[in-house]
C-alpha positions as semicolon CSV with decimal commas, in nm:
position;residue;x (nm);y (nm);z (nm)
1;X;0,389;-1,257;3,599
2;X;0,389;-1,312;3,188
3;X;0,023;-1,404;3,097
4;X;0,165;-1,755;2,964
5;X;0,211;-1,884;3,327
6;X;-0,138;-1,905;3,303
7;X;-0,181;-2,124;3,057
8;X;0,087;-2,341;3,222
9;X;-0,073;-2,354;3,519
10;X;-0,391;-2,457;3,348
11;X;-0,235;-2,759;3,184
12;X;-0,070;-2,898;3,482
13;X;-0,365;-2,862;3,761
14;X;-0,667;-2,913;3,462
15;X;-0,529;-3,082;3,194
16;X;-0,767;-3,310;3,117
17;X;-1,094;-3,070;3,166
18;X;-1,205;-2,881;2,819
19;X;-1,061;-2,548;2,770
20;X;-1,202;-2,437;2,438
21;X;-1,508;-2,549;2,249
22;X;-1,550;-2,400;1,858
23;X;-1,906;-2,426;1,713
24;X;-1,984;-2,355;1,322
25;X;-2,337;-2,363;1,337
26;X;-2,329;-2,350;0,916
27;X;-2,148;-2,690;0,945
28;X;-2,392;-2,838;1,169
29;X;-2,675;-2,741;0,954
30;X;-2,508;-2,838;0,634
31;X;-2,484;-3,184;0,801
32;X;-2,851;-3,198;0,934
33;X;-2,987;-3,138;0,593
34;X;-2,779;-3,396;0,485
35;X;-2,860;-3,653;0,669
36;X;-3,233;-3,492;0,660
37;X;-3,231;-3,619;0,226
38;X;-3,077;-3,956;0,342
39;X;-3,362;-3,989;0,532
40;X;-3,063;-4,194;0,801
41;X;-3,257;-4,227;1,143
42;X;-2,938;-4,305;1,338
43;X;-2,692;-4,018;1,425
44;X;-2,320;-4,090;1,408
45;X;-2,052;-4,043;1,728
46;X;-1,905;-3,764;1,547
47;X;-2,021;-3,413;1,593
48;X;-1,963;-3,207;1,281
49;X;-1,919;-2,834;1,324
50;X;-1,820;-2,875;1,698
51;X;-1,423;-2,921;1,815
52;X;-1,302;-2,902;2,143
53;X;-0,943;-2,862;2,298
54;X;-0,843;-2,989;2,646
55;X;-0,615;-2,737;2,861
56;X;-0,323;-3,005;2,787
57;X;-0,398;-3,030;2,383
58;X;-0,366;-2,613;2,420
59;X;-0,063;-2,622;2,642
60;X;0,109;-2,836;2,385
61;X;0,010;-2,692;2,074
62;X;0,129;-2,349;2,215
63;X;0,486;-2,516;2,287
64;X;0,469;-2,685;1,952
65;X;0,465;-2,333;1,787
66;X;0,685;-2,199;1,966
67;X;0,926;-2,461;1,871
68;X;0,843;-2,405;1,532
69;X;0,937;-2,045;1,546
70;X;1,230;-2,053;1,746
71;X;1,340;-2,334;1,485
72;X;1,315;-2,008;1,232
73;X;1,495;-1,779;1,387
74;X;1,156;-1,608;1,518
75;X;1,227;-1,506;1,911
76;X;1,288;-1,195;2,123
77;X;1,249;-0,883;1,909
78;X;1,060;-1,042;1,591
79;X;0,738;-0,981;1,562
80;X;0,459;-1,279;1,409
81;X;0,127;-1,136;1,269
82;X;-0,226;-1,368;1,300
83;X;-0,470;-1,323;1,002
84;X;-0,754;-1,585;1,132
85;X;-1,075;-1,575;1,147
86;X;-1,186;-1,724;1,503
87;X;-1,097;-2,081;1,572
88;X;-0,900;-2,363;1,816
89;X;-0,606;-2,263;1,652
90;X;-0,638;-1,922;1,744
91;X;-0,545;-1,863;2,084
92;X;-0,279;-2,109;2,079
93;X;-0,083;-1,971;1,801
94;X;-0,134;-1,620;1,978
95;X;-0,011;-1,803;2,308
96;X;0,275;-1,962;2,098
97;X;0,435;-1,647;1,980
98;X;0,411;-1,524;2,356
99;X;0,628;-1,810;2,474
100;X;0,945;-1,779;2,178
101;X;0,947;-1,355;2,405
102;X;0,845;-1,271;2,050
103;X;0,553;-0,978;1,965
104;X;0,243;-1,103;1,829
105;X;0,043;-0,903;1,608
106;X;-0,329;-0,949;1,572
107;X;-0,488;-0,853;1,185
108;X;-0,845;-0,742;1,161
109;X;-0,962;-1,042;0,913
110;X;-1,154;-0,725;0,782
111;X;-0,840;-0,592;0,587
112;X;-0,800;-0,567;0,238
113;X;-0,489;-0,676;0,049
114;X;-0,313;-0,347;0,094
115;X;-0,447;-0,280;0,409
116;X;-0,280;-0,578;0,497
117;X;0,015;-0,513;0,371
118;X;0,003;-0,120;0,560
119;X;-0,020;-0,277;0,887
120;X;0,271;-0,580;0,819
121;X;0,503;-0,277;0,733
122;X;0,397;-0,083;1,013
123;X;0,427;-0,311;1,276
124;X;0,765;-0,466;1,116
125;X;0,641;-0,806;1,102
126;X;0,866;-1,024;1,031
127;X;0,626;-1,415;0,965
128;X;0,248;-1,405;0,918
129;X;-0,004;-1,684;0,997
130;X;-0,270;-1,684;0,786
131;X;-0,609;-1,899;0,723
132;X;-0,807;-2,034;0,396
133;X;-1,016;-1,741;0,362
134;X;-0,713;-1,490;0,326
135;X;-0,554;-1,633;0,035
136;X;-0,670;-1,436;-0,244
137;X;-0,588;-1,113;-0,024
138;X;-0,192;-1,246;0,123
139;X;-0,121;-1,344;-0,276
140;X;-0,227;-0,996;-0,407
141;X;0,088;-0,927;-0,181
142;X;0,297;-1,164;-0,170
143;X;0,567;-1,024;-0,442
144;X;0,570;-0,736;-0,199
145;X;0,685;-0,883;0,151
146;X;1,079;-0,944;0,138
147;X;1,030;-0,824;0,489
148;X;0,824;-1,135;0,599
149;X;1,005;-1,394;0,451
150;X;0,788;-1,671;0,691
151;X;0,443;-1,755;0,549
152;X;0,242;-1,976;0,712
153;X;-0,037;-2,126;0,584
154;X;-0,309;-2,285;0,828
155;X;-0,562;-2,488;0,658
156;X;-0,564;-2,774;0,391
157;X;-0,429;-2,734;-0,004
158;X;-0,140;-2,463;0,132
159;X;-0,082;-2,236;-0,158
160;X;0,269;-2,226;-0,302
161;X;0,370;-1,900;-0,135
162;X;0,311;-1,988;0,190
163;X;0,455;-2,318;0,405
164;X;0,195;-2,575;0,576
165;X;0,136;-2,462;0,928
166;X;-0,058;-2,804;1,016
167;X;0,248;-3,033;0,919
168;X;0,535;-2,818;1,034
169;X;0,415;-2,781;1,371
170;X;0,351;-3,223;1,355
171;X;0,758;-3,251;1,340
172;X;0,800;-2,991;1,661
173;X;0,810;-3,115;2,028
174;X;0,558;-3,050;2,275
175;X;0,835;-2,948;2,555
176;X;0,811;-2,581;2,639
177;X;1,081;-2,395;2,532
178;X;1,072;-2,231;2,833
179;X;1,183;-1,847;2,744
180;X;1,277;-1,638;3,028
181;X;1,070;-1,337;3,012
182;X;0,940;-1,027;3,209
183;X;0,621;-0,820;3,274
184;X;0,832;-0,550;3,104
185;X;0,889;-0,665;2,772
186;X;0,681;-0,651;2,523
187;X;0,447;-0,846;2,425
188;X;0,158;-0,742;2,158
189;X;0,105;-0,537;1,908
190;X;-0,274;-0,407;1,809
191;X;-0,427;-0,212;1,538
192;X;-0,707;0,082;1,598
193;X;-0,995;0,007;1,492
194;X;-0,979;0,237;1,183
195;X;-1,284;0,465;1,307
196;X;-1,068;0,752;1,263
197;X;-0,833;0,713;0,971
198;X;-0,569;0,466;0,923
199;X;-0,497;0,205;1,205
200;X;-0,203;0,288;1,429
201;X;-0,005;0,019;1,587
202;X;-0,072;-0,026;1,970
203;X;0,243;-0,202;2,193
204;X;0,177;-0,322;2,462
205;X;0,417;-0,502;2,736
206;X;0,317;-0,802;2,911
207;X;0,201;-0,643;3,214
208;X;-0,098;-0,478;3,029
209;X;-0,213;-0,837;2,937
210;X;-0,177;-0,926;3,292
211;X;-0,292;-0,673;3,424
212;X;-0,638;-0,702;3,139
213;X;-0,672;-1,042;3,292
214;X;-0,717;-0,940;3,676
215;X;-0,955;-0,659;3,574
216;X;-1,194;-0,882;3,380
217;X;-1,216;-1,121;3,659
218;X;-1,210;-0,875;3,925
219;X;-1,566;-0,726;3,750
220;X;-1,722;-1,062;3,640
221;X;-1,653;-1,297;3,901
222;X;-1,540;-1,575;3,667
223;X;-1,512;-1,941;3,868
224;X;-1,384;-2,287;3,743
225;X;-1,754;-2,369;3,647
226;X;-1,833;-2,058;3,423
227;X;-1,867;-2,087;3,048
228;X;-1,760;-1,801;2,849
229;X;-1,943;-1,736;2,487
230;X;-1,727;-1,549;2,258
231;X;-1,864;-1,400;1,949
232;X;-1,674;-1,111;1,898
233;X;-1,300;-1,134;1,687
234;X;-1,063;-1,259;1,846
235;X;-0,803;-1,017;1,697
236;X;-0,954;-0,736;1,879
237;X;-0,841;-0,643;2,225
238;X;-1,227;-0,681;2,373
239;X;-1,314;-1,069;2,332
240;X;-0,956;-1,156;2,413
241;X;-0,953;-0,953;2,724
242;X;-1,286;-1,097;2,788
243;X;-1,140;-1,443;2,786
244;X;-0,833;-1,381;2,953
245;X;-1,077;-1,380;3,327
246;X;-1,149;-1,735;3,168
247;X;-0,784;-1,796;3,108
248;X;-0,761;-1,658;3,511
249;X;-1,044;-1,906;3,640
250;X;-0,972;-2,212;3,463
251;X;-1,300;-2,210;3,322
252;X;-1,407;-2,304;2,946
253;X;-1,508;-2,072;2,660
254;X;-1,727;-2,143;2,348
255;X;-1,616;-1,978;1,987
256;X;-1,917;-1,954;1,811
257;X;-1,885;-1,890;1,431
258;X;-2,201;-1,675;1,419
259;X;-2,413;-1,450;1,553
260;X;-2,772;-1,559;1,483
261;X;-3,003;-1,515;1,697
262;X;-3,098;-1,878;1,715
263;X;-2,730;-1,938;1,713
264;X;-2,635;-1,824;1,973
265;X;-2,895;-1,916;2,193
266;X;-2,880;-2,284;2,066
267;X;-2,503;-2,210;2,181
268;X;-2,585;-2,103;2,521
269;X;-2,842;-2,373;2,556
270;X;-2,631;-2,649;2,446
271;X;-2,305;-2,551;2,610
272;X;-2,460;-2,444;2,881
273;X;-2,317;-2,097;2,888
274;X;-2,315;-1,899;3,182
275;X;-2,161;-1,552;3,086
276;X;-2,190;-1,382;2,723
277;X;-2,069;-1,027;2,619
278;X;-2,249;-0,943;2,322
279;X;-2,272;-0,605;2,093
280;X;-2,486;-0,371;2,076
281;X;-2,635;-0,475;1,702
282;X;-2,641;-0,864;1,834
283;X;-2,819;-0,806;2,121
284;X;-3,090;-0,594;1,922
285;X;-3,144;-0,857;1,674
286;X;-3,191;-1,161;1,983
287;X;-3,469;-0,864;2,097
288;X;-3,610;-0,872;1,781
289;X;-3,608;-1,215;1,667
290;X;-3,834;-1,292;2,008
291;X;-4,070;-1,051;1,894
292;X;-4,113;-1,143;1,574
293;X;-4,133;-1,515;1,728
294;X;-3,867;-1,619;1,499
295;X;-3,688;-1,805;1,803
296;X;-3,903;-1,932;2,105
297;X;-3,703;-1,894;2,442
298;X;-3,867;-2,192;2,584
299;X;-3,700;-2,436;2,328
300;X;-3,380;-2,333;2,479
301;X;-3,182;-2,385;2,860
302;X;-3,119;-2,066;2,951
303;X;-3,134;-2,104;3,347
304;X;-2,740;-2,108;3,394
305;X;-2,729;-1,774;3,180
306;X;-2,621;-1,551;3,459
307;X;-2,461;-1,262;3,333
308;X;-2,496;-1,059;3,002
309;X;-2,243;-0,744;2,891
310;X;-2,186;-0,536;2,646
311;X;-1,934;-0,300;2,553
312;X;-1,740;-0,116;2,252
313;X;-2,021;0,127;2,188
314;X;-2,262;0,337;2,397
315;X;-2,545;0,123;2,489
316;X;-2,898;0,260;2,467
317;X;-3,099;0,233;2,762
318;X;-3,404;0,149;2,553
319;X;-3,185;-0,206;2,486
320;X;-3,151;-0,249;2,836
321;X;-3,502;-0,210;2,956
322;X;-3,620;-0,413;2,682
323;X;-3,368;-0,704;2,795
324;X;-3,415;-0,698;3,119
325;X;-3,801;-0,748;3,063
326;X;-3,727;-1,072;2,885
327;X;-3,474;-1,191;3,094
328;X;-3,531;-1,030;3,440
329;X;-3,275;-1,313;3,659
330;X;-2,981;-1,163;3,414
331;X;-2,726;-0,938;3,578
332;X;-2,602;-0,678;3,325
333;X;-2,325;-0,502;3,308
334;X;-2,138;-0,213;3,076
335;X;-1,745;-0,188;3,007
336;X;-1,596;0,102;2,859
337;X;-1,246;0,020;2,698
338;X;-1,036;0,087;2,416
339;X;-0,716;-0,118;2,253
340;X;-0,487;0,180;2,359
341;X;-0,589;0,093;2,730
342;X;-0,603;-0,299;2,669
343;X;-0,935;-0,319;2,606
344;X;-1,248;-0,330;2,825
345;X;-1,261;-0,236;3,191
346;X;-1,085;0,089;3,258
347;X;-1,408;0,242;3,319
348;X;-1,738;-0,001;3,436
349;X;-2,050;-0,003;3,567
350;X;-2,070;-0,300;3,757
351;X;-2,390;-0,575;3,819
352;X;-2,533;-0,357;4,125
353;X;-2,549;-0,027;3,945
354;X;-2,839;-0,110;3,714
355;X;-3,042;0,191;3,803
356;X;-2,765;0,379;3,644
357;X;-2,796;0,222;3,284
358;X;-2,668;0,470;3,046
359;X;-2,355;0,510;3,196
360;X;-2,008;0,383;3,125
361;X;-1,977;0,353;3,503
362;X;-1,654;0,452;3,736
363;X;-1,277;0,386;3,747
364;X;-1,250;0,051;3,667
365;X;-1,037;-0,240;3,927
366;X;-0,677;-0,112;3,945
367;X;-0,747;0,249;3,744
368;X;-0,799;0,605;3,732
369;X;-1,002;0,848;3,540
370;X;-1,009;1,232;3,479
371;X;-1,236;1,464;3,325
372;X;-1,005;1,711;3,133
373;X;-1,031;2,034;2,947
374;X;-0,834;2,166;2,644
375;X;-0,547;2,216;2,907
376;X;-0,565;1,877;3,040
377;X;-0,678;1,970;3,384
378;X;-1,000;1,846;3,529
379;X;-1,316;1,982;3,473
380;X;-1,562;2,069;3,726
381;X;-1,837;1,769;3,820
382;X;-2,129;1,833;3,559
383;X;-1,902;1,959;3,279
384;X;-1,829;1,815;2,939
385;X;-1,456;1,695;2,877
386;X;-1,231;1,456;2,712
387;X;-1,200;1,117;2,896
388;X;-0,844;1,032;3,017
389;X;-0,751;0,728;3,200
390;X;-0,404;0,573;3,410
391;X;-0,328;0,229;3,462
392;X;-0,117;-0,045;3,395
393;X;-0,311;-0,124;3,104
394;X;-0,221;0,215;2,919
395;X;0,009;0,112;2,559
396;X;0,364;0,197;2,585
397;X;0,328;0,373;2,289
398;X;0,193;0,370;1,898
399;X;0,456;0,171;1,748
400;X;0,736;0,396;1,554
401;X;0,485;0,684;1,569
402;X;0,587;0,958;1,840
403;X;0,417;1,216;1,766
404;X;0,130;1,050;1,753
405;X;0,173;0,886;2,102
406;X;0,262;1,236;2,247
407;X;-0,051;1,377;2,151
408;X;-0,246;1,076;2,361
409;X;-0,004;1,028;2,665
410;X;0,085;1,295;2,920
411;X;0,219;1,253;3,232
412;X;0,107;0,890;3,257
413;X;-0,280;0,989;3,136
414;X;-0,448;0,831;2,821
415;X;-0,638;1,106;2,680
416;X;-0,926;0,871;2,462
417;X;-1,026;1,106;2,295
418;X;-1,412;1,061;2,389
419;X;-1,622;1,313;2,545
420;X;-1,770;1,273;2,846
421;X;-1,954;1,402;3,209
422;X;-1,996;1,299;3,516
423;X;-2,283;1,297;3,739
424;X;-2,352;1,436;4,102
425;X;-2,289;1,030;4,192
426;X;-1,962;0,978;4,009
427;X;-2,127;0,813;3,753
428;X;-1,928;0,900;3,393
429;X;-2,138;0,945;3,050
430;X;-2,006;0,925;2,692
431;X;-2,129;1,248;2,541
432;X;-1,985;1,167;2,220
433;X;-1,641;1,126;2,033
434;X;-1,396;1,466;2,005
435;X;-1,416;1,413;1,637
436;X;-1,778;1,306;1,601
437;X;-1,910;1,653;1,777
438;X;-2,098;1,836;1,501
439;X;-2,086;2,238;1,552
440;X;-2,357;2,378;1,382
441;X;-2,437;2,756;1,424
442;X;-2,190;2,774;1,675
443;X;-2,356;2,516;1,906
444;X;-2,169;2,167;1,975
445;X;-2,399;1,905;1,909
446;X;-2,365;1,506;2,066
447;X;-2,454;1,271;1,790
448;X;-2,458;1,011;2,075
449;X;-2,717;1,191;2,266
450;X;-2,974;1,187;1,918
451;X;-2,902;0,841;1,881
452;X;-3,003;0,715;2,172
453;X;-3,323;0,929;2,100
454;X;-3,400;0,790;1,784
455;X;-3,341;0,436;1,915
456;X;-3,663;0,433;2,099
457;X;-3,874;0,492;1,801
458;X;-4,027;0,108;1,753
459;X;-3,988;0,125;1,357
460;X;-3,577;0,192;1,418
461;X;-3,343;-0,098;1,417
462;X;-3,015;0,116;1,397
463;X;-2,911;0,493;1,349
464;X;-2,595;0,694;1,319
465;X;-2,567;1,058;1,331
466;X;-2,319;1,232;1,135
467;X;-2,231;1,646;0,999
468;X;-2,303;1,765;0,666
469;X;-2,127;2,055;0,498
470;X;-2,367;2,386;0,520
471;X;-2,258;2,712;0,390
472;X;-2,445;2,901;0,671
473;X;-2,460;2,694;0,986
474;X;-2,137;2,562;0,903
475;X;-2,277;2,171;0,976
476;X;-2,613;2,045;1,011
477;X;-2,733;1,679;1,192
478;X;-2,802;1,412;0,943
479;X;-2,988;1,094;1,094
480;X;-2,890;0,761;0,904
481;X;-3,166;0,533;0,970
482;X;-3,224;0,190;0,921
483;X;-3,560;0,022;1,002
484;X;-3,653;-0,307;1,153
485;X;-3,745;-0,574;0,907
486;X;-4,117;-0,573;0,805
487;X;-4,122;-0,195;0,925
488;X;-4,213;0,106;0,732
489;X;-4,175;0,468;0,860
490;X;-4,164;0,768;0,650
491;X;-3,913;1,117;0,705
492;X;-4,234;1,312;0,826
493;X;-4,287;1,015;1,108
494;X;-3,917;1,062;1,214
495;X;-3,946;1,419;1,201
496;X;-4,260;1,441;1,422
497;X;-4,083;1,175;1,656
498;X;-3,821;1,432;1,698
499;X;-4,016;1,702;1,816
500;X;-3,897;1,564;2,157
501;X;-3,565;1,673;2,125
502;X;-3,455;2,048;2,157
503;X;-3,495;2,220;1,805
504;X;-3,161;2,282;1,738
505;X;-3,086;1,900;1,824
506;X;-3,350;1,789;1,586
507;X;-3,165;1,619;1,214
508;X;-3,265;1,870;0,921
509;X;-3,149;1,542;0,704
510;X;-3,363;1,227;0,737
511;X;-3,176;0,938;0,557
512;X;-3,305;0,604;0,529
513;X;-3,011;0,341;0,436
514;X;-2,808;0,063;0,638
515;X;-2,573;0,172;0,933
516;X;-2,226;0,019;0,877
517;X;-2,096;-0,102;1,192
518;X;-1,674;-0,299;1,170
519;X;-1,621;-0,618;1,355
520;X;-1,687;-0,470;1,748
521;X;-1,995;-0,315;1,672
522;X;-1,839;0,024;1,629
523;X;-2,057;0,284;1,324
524;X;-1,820;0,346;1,046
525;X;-1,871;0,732;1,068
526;X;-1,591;0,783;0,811
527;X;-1,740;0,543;0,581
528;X;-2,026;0,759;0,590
529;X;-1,903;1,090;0,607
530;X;-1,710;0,966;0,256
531;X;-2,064;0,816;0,123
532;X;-2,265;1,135;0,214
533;X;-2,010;1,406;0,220
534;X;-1,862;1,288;-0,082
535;X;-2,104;1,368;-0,380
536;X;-2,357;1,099;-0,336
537;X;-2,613;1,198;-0,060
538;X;-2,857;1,298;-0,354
539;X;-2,835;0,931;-0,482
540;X;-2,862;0,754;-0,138
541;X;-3,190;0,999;-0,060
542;X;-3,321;0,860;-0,415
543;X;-3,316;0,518;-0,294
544;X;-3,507;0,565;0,050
């Protein structure tokens, strides 16, 4: 069944019930110091910096778009980009596209003008929806897209290159065009995250979204009264995926614009949020800001809060210990995904497993994993391999790129290219990515495993381990390390912190700078292989 039955379903059984609350917590404190040098005493009806959409309004403005496409000549076989940053119109613009049988195509609002334009080509786009803040980037452009000759614009003051999204889709009916379509055909198109090189277009048919949706409520028990918060970019596979158990339930989700500490606990307090899948760098900073008393968890209602995640990245168990002493009634749990497999859940820990923090987990609902060697046959139980998964959530393919999807799929396997083991319980480990693995006298070396090391030093907010060039050894471990505010900590501290580590583990390159992380919470390795392998390590070690 096509993920947009959903949504259908949703309208006709809850239409009047709230489906999708957006909070700008800027707004709201733009207006509260407002009205703060007023010195007004009464507060008005309205609510600035807080919208809300019922399951009807998103039913209908869904159809609306559709209509609006179809009206264009946009239907089976075209293919609509999104370049928004999170908001109500999101999801039903993605949902809109869906219903016209068309392929939608989900931009990292991270892109650059040309990156932009890399991915449009790539993915044959043929229209692009596109917000306020992307102007300046989609006009650097726009003399160059004769292939996407529909621009929509969705926002106020539309710019003369583009057409008004808001008052085109006013003139279009709210009847669903009612497209026939099948689990087969396809139905999305997303990028790579870009940790590895260039982002390669993902397709995906409209089974894998299905198919996402059963396994996130399958491992997170979503009901009709669960709140969802989602922080995380919509564009990426992870919060969408995340939602889509929502979608499955009935049940409303939150978009907060922000990740504040205080924000989003103000959010989960105030919208009484009851499930929140946070990242690795956002969770650290909530940690933080209650130690440094910067937010007080009793000014909050955090009672219905009944289940933190987190996923996209390793998670340190140090994080996890520290989080469960603060909030001991939480149930955590761990998802290990990527967009090639439709995002989180092929592999997961699950609520009861919490003595195995650390781990990624097992096969996830309705998958398989292997262990594999260089010859893509399974290692034995203990032994370090590449992580391969099967499922119906595996991509059809990277879009127009064979040989690229040949050297990822065989025989129905996903090879993911991350290294892993697994334990005398079952229980799989990240060891590392294939391309991340420094070899340095011969020895293959787990940046993963150092990081999590260096993580439990109390001065350390974030680290990322990376390879530099040595003529003798080949590479040697350099530790990127940024410190918590109001913390000082010296390369002599680190390196006598690191006498816990075998010697040959141990960084001989102690570099204190920030850690670049992209939208999901992933390190930017390349970004700093270019920075330090590039010519300018002597200038960044300056600056310390």
């Amino acid at each position: 069944m096509p993920i947009i039955n959903l949504l259908r379903r949703n309208a006709e059984l809850y239409g009047d019930e709230v489906a999708l609350v957006e909070i700008n917590p800027e707004e709201q404190e733009k207006h509260a110091r407002t009205w703060r040098d007023y010195e007004l005493v009464e507060t008005t009806k309205a609510q600035p910096g807080r919208a809300e959409i019922t399951w009807m309004d998103f039913e209908c403005r869904a159809n609306r778009f559709a209509n609006l496409l179809l009206s264009r000549g946009i239907g089976k076989g075209k293919k609509v980009a999104i370049l928004l940053m999170n908001c109500l119109e999101w999801l039903p613009i993605y949902f809109g596209v869906l219903k016209t049988g068309a392929i939608v195509v989900p931009m990292n609002y991270r892109y650059d003008a040309e990156e932009i334009k890399y991915c449009l080509d790539l993915s044959e786009s043929d229209a692009l929806v596109f917000g306020p803040e992307f102007i300046g980037r989609v006009e650097q452009i726009s003399d160059r897209m004769p292939n996407v000759p529909l621009r929509l614009y969705v926002g106020e003051n539309c710019p003369t290159f583009a057409e008004s999204y808001d008052k085109l889709v006013t003139y279009m009916t709210r009847k669903d065009p009612n497209i026939p379509i099948t689990d087969e055909e396809m139905a999305a198109i997303y990028f790579s995250s870009g940790t590895t090189g260039f982002p390669k277009a993902i397709l995906h048919d409209h089974a894998s979204l299905m198919h996402s949706a059963a396994v996130e409520q399958n491992h997170h028990g979503q009901q009709r009264d669960d709140c969802f918060l989602c922080i995380p970019p919509l564009y990426h596979t992870g919060a969408k995926m995340h939602w889509f158990g929502s979608l499955l339930a009935g049940s409303r989700a939150v978009l907060l614009r922000g990740t504040k500490p205080r924000w989003i606990l103000k959010a989960v307090s105030e919208e009484h949020c009851t499930i929140v899948w946070l990242l690795v760098p956002w969770a650290q900073d909530i940690l933080d800001a209650i130690d440094r008393g910067d937010v007080e968890l009793e000014n909050f209602t955090l009672d219905q809060w009944r289940l933190m995640h987190i996923g996209a990245q390793p998670v340190p168990p140090s994080l996890v210990k520290r989080w469960r002493a603060l909030f001991p009634n939480h149930q955590y749990d761990t998802n290990y995904g990527l967009s090639e497999s439709i995002g989180p859940g092929c592999v997961h820990l699950g609520v009861e497993n919490i003595h195995k923090v650390g781990a990624i987990g097992k096969a996830g609902f309705g998958w398989e994993v292997m262990i594999a060697d260089e010859n893509g046959k399974p290692v034995a139980r203990g032994e370090v391999g590449e992580l391969a998964v099967r499922g119906a959530g595996v991509m059809k393919c990277y879009y127009n790129d064979e040989k690229a999807t040949n050297a990822v799929l065989r025989d129905g396997w996903l090879f993911t290219g991350d290294m892993a083991q697994e334990d005398e319980d079952g229980f799989i480990f990240l060891v590392d990515r294939k391309k991340d693995v420094i070899i340095s006298g011969g020895e293959n070396i787990y940046p993963v495993q150092i990081e999590d090391f260096l993580r439990a030093h109390n001065a350390i907010k974030d680290v990322a381990v990376i390879g530099l060039p040595d003529e003798r050894l080949g590479e040697i471990v350099a530790a990127i390390i940024e410190l918590k505010p109001d913390h000082t900590c010296t390369e002599a501290q680190i390196e006598d912190f690191c006498k816990g580590m075998p010697r040959y583990k141990r960084p001989r390159r102690i570099i204190f700078a920030e850690v670049p992380r992209n939208p999901t919470g992933k390190i930017e390795k390349p970004k700093l292989r270019q920075i330090y392998c590039g010519g300018s390590l002597v200038e960044a070690q300056t600056k310390r």
